[in-house]
TILUMTI-965159 format. One line per field, with one value per residue: residue number from 1; residue in one letter; x, y, z of N, C-alpha, C, O, CB in turn. Coordinates in pm, 1 decimal, decimal comma. Glycine has a CB too. Example, Ala and Ser with C-alpha at 12.3 -4.5 7.8 and 13.67 -1.06 7.14 Angstrom:
2
num 1 / 2 $
residu A / S $
n_xx 1319,0 / 1285,0 $
n_yy -569,0 / -225,0 $
n_zz 780,0 / 708,0 $
ca_xx 1230,0 / 1367,0 $
ca_yy -450,0 / -106,0 $
ca_zz 780,0 / 714,0 $
c_xx 1320,0 / 1290,0 $
c_yy -330,0 / 3,0 $
c_zz 780,0 / 787,0 $
o_xx 1423,6 / 1340,9 $
o_yy -331,9 / 113,8 $
o_zz 846,5 / 803,9 $
cb_xx 1130,8 / 1408,4 $
cb_yy -447,3 / -59,8 $
cb_zz 904,6 / 572,5 $
***
This chain:
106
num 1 / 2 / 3 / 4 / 5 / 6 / 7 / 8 / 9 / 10 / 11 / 12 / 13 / 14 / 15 / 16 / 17 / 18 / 19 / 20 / 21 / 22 / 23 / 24 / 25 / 26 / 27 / 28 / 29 / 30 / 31 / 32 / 33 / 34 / 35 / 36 / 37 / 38 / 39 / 40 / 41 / 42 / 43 / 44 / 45 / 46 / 47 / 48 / 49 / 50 / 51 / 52 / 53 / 54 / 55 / 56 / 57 / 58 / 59 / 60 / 61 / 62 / 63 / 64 / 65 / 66 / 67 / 68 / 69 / 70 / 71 / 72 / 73 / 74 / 75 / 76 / 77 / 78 / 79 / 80 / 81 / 82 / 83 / 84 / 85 / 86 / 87 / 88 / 89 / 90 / 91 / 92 / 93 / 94 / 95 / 96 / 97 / 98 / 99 / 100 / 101 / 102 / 103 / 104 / 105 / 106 $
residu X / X / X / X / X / X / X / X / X / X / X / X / X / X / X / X / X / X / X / X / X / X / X / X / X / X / X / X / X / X / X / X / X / X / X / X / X / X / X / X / X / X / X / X / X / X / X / X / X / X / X / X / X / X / X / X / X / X / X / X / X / X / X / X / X / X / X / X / X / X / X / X / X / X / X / X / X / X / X / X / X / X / X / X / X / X / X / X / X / X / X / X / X / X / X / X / X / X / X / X / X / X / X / X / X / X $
n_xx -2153,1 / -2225,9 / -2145,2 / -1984,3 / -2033,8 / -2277,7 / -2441,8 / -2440,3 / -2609,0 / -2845,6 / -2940,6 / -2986,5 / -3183,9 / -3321,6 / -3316,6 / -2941,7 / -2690,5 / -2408,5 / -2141,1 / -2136,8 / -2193,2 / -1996,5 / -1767,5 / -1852,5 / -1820,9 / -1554,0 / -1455,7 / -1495,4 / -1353,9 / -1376,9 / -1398,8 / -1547,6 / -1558,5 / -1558,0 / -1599,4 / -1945,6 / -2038,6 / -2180,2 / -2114,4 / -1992,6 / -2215,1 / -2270,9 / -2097,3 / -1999,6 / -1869,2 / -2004,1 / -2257,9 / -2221,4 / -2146,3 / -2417,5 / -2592,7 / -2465,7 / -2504,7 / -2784,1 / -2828,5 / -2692,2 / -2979,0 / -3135,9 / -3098,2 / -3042,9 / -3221,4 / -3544,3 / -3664,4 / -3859,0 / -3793,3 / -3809,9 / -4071,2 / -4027,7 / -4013,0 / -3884,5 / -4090,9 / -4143,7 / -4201,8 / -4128,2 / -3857,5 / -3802,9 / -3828,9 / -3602,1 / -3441,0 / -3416,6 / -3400,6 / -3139,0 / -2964,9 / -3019,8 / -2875,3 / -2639,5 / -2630,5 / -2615,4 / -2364,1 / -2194,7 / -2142,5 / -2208,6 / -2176,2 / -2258,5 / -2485,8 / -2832,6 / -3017,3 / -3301,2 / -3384,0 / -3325,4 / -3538,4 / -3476,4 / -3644,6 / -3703,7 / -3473,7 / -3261,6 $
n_yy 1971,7 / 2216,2 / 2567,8 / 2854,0 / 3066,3 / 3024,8 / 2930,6 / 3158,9 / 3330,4 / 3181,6 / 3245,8 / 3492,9 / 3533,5 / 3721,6 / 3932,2 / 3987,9 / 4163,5 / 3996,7 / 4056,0 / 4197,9 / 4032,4 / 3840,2 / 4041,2 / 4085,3 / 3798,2 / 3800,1 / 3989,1 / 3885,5 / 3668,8 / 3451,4 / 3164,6 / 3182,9 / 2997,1 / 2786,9 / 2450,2 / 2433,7 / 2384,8 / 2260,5 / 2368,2 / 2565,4 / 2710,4 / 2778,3 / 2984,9 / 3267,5 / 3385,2 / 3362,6 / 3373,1 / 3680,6 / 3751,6 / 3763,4 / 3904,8 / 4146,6 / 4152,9 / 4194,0 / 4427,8 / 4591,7 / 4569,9 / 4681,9 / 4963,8 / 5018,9 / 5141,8 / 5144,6 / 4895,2 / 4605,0 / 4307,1 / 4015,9 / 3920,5 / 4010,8 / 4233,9 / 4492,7 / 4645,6 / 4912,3 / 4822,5 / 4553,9 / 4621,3 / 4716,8 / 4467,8 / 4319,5 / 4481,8 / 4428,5 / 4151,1 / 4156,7 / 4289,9 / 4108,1 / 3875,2 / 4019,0 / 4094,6 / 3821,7 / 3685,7 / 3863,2 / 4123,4 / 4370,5 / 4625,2 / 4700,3 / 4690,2 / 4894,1 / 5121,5 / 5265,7 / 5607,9 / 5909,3 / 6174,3 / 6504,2 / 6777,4 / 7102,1 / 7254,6 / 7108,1 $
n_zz -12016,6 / -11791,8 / -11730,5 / -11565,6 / -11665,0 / -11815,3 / -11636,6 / -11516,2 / -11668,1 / -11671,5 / -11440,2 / -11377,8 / -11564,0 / -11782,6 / -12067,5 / -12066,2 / -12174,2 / -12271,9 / -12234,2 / -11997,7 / -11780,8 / -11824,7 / -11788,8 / -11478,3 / -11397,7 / -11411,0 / -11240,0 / -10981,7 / -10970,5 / -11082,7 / -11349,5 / -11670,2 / -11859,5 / -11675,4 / -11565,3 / -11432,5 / -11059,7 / -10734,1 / -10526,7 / -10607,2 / -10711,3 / -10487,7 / -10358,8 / -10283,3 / -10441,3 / -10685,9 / -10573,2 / -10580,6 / -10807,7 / -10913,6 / -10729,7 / -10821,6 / -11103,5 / -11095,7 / -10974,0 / -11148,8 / -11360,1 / -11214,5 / -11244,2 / -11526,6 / -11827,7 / -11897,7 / -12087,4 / -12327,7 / -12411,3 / -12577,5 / -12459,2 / -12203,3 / -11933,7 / -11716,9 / -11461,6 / -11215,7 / -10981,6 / -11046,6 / -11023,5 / -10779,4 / -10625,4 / -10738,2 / -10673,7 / -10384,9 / -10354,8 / -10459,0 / -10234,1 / -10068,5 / -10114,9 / -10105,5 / -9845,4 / -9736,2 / -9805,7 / -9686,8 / -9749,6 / -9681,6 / -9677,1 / -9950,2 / -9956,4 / -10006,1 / -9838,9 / -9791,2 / -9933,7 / -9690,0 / -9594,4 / -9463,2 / -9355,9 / -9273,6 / -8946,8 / -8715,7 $
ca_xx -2141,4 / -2244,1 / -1992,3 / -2030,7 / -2128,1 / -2438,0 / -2534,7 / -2530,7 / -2735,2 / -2962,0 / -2977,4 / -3061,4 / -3353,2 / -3343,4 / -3182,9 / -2843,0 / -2578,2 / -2338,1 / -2018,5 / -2153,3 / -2197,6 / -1822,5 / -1725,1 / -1911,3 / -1765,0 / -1376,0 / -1431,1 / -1549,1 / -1201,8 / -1436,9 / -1337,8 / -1666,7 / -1588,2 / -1485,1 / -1769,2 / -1992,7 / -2060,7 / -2299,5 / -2007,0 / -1932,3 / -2289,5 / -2349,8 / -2032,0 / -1993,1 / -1788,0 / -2111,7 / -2366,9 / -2173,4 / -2188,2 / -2546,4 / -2610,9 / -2386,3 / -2622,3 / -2945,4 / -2830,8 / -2767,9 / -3081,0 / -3257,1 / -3032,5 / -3112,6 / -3309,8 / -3646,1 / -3669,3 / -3902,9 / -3755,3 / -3886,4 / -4150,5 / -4001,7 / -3965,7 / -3886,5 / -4142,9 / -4088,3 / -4194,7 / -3979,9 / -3710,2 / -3769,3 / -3815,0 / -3450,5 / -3272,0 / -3450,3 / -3303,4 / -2944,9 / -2885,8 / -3037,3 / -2774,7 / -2495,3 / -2579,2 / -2577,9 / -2211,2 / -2100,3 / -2105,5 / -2336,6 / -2163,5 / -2356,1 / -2660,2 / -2881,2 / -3105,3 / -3405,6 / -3334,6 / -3397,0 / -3527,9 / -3481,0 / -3710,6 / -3646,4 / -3369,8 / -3186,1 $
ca_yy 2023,4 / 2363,8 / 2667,9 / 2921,9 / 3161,3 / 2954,0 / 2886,1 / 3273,6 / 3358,0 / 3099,4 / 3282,1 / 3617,3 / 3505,0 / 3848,4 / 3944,8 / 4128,4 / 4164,7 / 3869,1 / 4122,3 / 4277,9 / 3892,5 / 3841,8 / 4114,1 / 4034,9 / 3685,6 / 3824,9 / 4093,5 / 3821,5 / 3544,4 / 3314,6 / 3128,9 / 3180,5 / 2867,0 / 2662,1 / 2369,6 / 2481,0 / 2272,3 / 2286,8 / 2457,2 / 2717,7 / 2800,9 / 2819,0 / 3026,3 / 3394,6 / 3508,9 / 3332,1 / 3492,9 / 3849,5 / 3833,2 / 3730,5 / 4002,6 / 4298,7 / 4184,4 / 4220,4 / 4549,2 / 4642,8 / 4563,8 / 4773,2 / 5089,6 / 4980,3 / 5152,1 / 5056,5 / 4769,7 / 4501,3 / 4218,3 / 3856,9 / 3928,4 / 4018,1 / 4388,4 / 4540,0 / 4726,1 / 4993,5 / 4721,8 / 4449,9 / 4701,2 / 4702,6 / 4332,9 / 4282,1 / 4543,6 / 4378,0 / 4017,0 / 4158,5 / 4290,0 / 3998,1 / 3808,8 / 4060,9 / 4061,7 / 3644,7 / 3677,6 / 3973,2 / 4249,6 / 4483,2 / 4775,3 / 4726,3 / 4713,8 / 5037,4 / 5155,2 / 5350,8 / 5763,5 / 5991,9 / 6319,3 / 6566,0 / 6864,3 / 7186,8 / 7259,4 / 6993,0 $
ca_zz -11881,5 / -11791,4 / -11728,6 / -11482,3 / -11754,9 / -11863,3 / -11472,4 / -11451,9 / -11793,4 / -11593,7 / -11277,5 / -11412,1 / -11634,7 / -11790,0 / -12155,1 / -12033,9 / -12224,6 / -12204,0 / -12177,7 / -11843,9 / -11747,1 / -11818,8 / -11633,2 / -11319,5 / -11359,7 / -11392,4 / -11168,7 / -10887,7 / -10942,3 / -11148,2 / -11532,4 / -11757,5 / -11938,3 / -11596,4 / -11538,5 / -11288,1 / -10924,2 / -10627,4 / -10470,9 / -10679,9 / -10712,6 / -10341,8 / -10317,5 / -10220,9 / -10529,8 / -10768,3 / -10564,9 / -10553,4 / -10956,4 / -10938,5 / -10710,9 / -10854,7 / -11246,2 / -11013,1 / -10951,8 / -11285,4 / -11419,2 / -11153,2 / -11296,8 / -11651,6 / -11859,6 / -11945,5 / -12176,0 / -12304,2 / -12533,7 / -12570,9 / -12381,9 / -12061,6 / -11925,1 / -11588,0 / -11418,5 / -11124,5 / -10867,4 / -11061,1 / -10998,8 / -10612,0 / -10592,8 / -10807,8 / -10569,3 / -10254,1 / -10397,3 / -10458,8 / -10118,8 / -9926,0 / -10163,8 / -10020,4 / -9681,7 / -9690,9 / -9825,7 / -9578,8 / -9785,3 / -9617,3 / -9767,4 / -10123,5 / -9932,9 / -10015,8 / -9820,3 / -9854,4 / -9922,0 / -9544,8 / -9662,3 / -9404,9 / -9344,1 / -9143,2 / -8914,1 / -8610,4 $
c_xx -2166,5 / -2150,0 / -2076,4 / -2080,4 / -2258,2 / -2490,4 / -2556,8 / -2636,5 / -2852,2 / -3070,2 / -3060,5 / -3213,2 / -3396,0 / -3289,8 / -3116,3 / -2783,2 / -2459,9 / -2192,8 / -2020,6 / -2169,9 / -2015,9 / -1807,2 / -1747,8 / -1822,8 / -1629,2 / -1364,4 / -1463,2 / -1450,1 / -1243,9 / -1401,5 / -1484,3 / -1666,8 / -1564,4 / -1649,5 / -1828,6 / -2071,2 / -2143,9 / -2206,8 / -1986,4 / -2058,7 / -2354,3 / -2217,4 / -2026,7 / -1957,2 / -1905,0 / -2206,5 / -2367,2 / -2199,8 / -2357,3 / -2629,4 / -2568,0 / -2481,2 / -2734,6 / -2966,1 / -2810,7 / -2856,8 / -3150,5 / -3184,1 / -3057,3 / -3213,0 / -3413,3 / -3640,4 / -3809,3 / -3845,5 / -3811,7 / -3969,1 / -4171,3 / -3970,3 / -3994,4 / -3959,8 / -4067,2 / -4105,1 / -4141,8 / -3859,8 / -3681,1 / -3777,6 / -3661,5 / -3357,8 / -3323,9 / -3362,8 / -3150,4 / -2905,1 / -2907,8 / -2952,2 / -2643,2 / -2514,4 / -2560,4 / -2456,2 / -2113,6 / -2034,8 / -2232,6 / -2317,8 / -2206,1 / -2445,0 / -2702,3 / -3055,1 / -3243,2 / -3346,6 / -3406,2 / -3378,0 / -3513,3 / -3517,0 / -3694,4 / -3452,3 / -3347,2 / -3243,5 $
c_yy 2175,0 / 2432,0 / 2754,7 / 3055,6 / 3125,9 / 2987,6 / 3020,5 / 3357,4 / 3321,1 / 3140,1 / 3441,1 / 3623,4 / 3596,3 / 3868,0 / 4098,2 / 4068,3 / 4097,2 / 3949,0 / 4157,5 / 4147,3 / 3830,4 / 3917,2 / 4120,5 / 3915,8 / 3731,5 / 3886,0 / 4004,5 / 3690,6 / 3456,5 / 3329,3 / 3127,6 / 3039,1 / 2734,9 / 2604,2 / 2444,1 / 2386,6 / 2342,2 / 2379,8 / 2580,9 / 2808,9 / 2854,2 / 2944,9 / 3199,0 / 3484,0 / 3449,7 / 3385,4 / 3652,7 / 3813,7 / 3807,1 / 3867,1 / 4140,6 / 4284,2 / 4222,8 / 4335,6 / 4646,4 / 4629,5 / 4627,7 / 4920,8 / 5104,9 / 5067,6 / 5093,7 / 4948,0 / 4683,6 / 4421,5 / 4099,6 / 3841,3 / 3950,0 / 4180,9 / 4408,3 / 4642,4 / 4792,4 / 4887,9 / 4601,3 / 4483,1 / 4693,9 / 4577,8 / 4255,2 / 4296,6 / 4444,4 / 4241,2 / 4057,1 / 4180,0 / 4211,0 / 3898,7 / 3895,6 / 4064,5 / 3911,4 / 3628,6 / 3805,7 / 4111,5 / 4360,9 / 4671,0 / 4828,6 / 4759,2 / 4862,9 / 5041,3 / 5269,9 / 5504,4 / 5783,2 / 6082,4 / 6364,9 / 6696,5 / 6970,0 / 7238,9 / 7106,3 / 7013,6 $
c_zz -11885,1 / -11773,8 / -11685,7 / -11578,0 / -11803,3 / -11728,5 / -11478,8 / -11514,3 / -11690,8 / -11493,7 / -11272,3 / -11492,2 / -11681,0 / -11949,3 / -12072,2 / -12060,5 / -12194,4 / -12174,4 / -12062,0 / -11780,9 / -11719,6 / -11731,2 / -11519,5 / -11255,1 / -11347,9 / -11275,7 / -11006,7 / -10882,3 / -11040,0 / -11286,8 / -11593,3 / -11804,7 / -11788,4 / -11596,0 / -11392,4 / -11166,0 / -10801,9 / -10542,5 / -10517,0 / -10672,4 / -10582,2 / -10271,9 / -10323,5 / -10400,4 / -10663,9 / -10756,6 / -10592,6 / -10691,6 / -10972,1 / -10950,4 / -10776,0 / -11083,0 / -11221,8 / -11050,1 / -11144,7 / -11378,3 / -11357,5 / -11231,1 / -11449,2 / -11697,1 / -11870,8 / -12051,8 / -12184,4 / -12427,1 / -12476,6 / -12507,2 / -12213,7 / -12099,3 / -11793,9 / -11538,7 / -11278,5 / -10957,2 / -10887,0 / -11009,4 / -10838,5 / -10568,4 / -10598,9 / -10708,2 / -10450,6 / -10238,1 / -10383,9 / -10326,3 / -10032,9 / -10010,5 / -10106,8 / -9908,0 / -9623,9 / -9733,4 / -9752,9 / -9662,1 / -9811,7 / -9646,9 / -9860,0 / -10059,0 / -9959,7 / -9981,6 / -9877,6 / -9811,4 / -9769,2 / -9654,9 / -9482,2 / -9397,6 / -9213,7 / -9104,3 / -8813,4 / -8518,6 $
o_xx -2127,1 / -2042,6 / -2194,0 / -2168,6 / -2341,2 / -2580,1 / -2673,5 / -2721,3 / -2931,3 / -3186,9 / -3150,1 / -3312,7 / -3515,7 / -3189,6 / -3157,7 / -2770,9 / -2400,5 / -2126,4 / -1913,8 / -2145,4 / -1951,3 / -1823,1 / -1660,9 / -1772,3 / -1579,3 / -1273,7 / -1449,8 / -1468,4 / -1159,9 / -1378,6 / -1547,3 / -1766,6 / -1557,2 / -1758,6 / -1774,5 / -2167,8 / -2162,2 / -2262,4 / -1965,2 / -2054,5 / -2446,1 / -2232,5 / -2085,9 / -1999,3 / -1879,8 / -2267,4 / -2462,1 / -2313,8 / -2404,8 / -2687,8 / -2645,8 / -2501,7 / -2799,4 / -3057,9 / -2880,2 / -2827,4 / -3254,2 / -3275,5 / -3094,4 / -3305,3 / -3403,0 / -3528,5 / -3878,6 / -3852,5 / -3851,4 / -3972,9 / -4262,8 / -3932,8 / -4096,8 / -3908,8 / -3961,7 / -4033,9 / -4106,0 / -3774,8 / -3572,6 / -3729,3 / -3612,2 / -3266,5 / -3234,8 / -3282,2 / -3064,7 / -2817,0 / -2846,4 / -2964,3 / -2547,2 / -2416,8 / -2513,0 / -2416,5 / -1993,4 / -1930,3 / -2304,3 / -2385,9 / -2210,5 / -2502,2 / -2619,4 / -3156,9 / -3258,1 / -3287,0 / -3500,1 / -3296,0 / -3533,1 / -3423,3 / -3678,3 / -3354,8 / -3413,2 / -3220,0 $
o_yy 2245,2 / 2376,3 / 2766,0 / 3132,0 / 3213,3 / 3070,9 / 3051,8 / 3427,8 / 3400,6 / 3112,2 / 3485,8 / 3694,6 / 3610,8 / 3797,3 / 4209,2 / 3950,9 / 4131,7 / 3898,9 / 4156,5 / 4177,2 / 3794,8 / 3892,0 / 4164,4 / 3907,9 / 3686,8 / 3851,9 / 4078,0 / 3610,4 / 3381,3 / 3434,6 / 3037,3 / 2968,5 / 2613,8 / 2658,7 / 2488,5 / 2318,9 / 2463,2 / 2477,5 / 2684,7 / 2928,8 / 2934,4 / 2990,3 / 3230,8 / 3587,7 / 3515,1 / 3442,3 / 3727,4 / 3854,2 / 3853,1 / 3925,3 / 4236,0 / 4378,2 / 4284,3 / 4376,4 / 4719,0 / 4674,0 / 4657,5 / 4984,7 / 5215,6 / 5083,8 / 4971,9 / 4971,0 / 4677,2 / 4473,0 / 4082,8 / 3724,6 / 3926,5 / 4238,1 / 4363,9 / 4752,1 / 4747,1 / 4890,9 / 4531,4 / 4407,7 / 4672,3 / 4563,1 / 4174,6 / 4228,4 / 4363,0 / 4217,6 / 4001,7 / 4105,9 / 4212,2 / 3793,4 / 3831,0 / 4037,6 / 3879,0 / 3521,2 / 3827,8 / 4174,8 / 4405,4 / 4773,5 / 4949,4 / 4863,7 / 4951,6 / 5002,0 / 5329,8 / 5531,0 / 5716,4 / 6094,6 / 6284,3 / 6767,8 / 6939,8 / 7252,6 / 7005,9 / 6950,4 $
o_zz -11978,2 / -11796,3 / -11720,2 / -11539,0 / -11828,7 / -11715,4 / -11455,6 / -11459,4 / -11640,0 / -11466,5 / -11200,6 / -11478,8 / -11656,1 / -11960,5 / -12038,6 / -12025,7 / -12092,2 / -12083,6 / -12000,8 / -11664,0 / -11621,1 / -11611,8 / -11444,1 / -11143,2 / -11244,6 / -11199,8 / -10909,0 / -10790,8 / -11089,4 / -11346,3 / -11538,4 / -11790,7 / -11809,0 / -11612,5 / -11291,1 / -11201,2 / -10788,8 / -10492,2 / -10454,4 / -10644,6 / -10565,5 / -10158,5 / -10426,6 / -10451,6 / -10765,1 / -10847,2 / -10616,4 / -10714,5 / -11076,0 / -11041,9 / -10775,4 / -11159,6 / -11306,6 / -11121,2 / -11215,8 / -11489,2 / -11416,7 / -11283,2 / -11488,2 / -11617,4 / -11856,7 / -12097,5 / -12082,8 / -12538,7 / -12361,3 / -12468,2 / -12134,8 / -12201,6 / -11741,9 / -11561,8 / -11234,2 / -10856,8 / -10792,2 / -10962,0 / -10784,5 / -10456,2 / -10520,1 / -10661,7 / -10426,3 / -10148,0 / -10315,0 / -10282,6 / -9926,2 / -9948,0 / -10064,8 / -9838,0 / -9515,0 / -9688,1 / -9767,9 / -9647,2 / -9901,3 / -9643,0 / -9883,5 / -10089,9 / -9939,5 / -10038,6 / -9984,1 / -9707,0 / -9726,0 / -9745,8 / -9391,2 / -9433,6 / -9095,4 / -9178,0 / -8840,3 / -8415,6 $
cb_xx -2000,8 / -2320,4 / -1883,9 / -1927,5 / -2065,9 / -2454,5 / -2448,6 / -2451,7 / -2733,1 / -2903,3 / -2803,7 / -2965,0 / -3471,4 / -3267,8 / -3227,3 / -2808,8 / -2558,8 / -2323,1 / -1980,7 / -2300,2 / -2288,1 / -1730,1 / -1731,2 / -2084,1 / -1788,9 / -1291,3 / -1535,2 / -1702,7 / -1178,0 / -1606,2 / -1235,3 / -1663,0 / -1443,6 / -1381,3 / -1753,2 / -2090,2 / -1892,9 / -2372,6 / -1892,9 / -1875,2 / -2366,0 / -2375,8 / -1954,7 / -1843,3 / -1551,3 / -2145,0 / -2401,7 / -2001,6 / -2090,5 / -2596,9 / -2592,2 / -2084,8 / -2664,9 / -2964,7 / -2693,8 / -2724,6 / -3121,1 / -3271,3 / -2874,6 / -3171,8 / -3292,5 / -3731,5 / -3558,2 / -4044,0 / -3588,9 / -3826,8 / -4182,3 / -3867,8 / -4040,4 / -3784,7 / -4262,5 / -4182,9 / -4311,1 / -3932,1 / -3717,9 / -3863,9 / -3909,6 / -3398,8 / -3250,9 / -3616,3 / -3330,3 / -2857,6 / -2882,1 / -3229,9 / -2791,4 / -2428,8 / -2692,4 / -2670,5 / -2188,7 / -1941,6 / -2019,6 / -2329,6 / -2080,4 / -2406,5 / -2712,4 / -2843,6 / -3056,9 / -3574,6 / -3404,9 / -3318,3 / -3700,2 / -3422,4 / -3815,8 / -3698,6 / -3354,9 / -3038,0 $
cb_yy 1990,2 / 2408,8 / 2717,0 / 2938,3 / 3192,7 / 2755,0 / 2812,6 / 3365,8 / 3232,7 / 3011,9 / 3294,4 / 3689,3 / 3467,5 / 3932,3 / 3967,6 / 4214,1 / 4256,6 / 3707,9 / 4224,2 / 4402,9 / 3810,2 / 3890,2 / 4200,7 / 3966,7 / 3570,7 / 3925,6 / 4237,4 / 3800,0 / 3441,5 / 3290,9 / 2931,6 / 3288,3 / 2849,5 / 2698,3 / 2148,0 / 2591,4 / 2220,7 / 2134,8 / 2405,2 / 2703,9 / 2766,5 / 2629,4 / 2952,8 / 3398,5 / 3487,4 / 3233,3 / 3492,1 / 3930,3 / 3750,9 / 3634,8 / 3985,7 / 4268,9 / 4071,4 / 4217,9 / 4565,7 / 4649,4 / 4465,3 / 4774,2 / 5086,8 / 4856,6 / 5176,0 / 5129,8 / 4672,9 / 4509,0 / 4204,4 / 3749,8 / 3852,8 / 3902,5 / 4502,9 / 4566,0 / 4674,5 / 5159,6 / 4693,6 / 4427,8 / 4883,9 / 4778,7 / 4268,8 / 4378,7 / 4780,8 / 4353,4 / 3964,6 / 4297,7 / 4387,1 / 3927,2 / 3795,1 / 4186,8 / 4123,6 / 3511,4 / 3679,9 / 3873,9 / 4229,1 / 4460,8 / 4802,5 / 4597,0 / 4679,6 / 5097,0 / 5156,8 / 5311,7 / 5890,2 / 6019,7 / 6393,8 / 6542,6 / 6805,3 / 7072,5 / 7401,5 / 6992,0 $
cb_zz -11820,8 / -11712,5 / -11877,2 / -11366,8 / -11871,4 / -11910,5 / -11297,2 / -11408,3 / -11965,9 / -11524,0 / -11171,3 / -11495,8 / -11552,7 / -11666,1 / -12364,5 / -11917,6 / -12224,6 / -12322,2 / -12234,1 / -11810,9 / -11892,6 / -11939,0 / -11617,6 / -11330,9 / -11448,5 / -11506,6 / -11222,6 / -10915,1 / -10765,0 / -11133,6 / -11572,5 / -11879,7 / -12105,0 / -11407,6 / -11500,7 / -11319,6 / -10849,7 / -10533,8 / -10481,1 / -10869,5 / -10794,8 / -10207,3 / -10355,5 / -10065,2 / -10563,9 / -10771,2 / -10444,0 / -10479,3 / -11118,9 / -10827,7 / -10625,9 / -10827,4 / -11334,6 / -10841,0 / -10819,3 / -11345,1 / -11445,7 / -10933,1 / -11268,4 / -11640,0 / -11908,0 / -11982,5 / -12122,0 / -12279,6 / -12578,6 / -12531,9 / -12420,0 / -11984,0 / -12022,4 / -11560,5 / -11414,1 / -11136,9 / -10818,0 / -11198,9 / -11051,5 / -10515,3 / -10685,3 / -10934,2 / -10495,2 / -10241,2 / -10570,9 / -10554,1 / -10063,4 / -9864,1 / -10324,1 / -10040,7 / -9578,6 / -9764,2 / -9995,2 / -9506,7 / -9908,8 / -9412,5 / -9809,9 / -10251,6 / -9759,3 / -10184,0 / -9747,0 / -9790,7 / -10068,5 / -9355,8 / -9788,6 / -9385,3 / -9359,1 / -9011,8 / -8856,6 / -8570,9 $
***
């Protein structure tokens, strides 16, 4: 049977560090070793760690291992994914928009 730590290895499809994986999962209510269900993975506190690894892989240094490596438009595709994963679980506060510069005076 799987365990919500496998399902989220799964979900990232990336190598990252299985401790920052843990901690997503603790830091979000969820058991690493519990089996994992259509429920759990459609649930808010599964997507939020999905999303909150997204995000650290766009912050991430550069990398390439096993033949995978994040380019600068992987990086805006990743973040684009994580926050349309937090605004479908109601947390529109992660979201990050694009920088305003502001030029001049008011």
């Amino acid at each position: 049977m799987r365990t919500v730590l496998q399902a989220l290895k799964d979900e990232i499809d990336y190598p990252f560090p299985e401790g920052k994986l843990l901690n997503r999962i603790i830091i979000r209510g969820l058991e690493p070793d519990d089996p994992v269900t259509e429920q759990m993975l459609l649930g808010k506190a599964f997507l939020g760690a999905k999303a909150d690894c997204l995000v650290e892989l766009v912050f991430a240094p550069n990398f390439s291992e096993a033949d995978k490596s994040i380019s600068l438009p992987d990086r805006d595709s990743i973040l684009r994914m994580a926050n349309s994963i937090y605004v479908s679980i109601g947390e529109t506060d992660k979201v990050q928009g694009d920088p305003t510069v502001y030029v001049g005076e008011d």
